[in-house]
C-alpha positions, 0 to 999 in steps of 0.5 A, spaced: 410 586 670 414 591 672 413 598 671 417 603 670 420 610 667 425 613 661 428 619 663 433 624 659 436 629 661 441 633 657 446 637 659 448 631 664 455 633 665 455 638 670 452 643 675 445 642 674 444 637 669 448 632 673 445 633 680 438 630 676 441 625 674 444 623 680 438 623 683 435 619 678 438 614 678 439 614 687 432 614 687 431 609 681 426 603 682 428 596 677 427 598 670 428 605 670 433 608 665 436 614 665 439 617 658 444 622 660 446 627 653 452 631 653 458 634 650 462 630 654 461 623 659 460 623 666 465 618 670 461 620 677 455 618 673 457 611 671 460 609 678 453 611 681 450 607 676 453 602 678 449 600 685 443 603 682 438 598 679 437 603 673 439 602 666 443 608 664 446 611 658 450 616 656 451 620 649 456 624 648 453 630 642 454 637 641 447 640 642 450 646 638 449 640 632 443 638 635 438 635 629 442 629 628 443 628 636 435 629 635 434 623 629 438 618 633 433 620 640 427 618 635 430 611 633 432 610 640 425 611 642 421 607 636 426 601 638 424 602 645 417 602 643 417 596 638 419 592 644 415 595 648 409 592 645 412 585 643 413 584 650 405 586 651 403 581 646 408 576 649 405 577 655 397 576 653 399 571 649 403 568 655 396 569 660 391 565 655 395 558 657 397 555 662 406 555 661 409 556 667 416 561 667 421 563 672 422 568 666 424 575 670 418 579 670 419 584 664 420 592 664 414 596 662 414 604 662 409 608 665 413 614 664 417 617 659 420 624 661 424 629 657 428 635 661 431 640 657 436 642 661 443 644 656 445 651 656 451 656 654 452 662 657 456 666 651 462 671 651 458 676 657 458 682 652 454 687 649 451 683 643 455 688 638 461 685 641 459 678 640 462 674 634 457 671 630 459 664 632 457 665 640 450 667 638 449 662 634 451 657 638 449 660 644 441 660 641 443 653 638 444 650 644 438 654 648 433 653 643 434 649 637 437 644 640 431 644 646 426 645 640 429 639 636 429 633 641 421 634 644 419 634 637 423 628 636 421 626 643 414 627 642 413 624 635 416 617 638 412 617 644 405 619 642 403 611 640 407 608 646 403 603 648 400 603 655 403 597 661 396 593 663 391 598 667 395 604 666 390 607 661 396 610 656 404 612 658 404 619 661 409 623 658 413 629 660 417 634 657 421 638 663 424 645 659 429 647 665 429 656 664 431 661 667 429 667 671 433 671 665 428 669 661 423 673 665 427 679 665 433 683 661 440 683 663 445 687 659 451 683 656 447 677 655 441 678 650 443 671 647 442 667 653 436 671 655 433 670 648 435 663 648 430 663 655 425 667 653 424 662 647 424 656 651 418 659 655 413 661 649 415 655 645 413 652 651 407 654 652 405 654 644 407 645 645 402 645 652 396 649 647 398 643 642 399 638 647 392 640 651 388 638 644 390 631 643 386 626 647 393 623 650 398 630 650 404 630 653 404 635 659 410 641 659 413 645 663 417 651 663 421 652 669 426 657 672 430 653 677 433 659 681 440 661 683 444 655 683 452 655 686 455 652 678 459 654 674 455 658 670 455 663 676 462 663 677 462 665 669 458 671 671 462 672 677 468 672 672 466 678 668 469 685 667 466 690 671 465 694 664 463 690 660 457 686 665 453 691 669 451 686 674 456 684 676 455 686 683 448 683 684 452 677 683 458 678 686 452 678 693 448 672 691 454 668 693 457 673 698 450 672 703 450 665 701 443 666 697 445 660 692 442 654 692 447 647 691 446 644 685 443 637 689 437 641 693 435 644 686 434 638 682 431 635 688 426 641 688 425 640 681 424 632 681 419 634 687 415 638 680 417 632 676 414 627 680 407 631 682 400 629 680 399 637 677 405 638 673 403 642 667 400 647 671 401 652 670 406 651 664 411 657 666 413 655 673 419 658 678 422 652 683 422 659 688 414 660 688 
C-alpha cells in the first residue's frame, strides 16, 4: 500500500500561501493531496498539478465567513476517513486468500497537515479610524477562521485509522504567525491582536492536544519578513498615518526580505522535522 500525506493549506492564492502549495505539490510523492482554500483559485497552481503525482483540490470560500467553510472540511475529511478504513479492511480482508490482483496499490495516509496561513492586513490606521467591518473581518480571517478549521480539522482526524505498521496517523496543525504578534505596532492593533491570538490559542490546543494518548502536534510560527503583497501594503501607507513606515521602507531597500519560495521551503523544512511541536511557539529565523 501506498502511503501518504493530506495536506491544507489556506490562503493558497498568494504570497506565501501559494509558494507552500507550490512546493507541495513539486516535492508530492504518489498519493498525496494538497487542498488549497482561498478566496479565489490559483491558475498557476492547477497547471503545477498538472505534472505533479499529487491529488490536488481547490475551494474557493471567504474565510471571513469561515464556519460553513469549517463544516465542509470536517465532511470531507470523515468521508476520507470512512474510505480510509473500507480500504484497510479490504486489504486484510484481501491477505487471508490467496486471489491475485493487478489492482493499484491503494493511497493510505500517514500524515494529515492543517497550515493556517490566511490573513488580512486591514486599513493601516489607527484603530479609532477603522470602520467596524476592517476589524471584524480582519480578526474574522486571522483568527476565528484559524480557530474554526482546527477544530473541524482535529474532530475529523482523531479516529483516523493507522496504515499497517504506522501505530497511529500523525497529525499536524501549522499556524502560519507573525512577528507582530510578538511585538505592537501602531496602526495595526487588529492584525497583531489577530497574531497574538493565534499564538496563545496555539498553545492552549498543544496543552490539550499533549494530554491525549495520540494529540495532534502544533506549532505557531512567524515566517520572517517576506517580498509579498502584504509588505507592498505597509509600503503603500501614509507617513501619517503608519509610524513605521520607514523601517519598512529599509527592509527592502537593503534587501533584507526573503522570497516567498525560500520561506515556504524553510517552513516545510519545520514541517517535516521529527521534533515539530517543540517548542510550540517558533521563529523560521531562530
Amino acid at each position: 500500500m501506498t502511503q501518504a500525506t493530506l495536506t491544507i493549506v489556506t490562503g493558497h492564492s498568494r504570497g506565501l500561501g501559494q509558494a507552500l502549495a507550490a512546493a507541495l505539490l513539486q516535492r508530492a510523492r504518489p498519493g498525496d493531496c494538497v487542498l488549497g482554500i482561498a478566496r479565489q483559485p490559483s491558475a498557476h497552481l492547477q497547471a503545477l498539478a498538472a505534472h505533479s503525482p499529487a491529488h490536488f483540490e481547490q475551494w474557493q470560500a471567504d474565510l471571513a465567513d469561515a464556519a460553513p467553510v469549517a463544516q465542509r472540511l470536517e465532511q470531507w475529511l470523515a468521508g476520507h476517513e470512512q474510505a480510509q478504513q473500507h480500504t484497510l479492511v479490504s486489504a486484510a480482508d484481501a491477505a487471508t486468500t490467496e486471489v491475485a490482483t493487478t489492482e493499484a496499490a491503494p493511497t493510505l495516509w500517514r500524515e494529515l497537515r492543517l497550515i493556517n496561513n490566511a490573513g488580512l492586513i486591514p486599513t493601516i490606521a489607527p484603530l479609532s479610524q477603522l470602520g467596524s467591518a476592517d476589524i471584524t473581518q480582519g480578526l474574522r480571517v486571522g483568527l476565528e477562521a484559524a480557530m474554526l478549521l482546527s477544530a473541524a480539522f482535529l474532530r475529523a482526524s482523531e479516529n483516523w485509522p493507522a496504515p499497517p505498521g504506522a501505530g497511529v496517523v500523525g497529525r499536524k496543525v501549522l499556524n502560519i504567525s507573525s512577528g507582530l504578534g510578538r511585538r505592537p505596532m501602531a496602526a495595526q492593533a487588529v492584525y497583531c491582536a489577530a497574531k497574538a491570538g493565534m499564538d496563545l490559542y496555539s498553545r492552549c490546543l498543544a496543552l490539550e492536544e499533549s494530554a491525549k494518548p495520540a494529540g495532534a502536534r502544533v506549532v505557531s510560527l512567524a515566517p520572517g519578513v517576506i517580498a509579498t503583497d502584504m509588505q507592498q501594503h505597509l509600503r503603500s501607507a501614509r507617513a501619517q498615518d503608519f509610524p513605521d513606515l520607514p523601517r519598512f521602507q529599509s527592509l527592502l531597500e537593503n534587501g533584507q526580505l526573503q522570497t516567498p519560495e525560500a520561506t515556504a521551503h524553510a517552513i516545510l523544512q519545520r514541517l517535516d522535522a521529527p521534533g515539530f511541536g517543540e517548542p510550540v511557539i517558533d521563529d523560521v529565523r531562530q
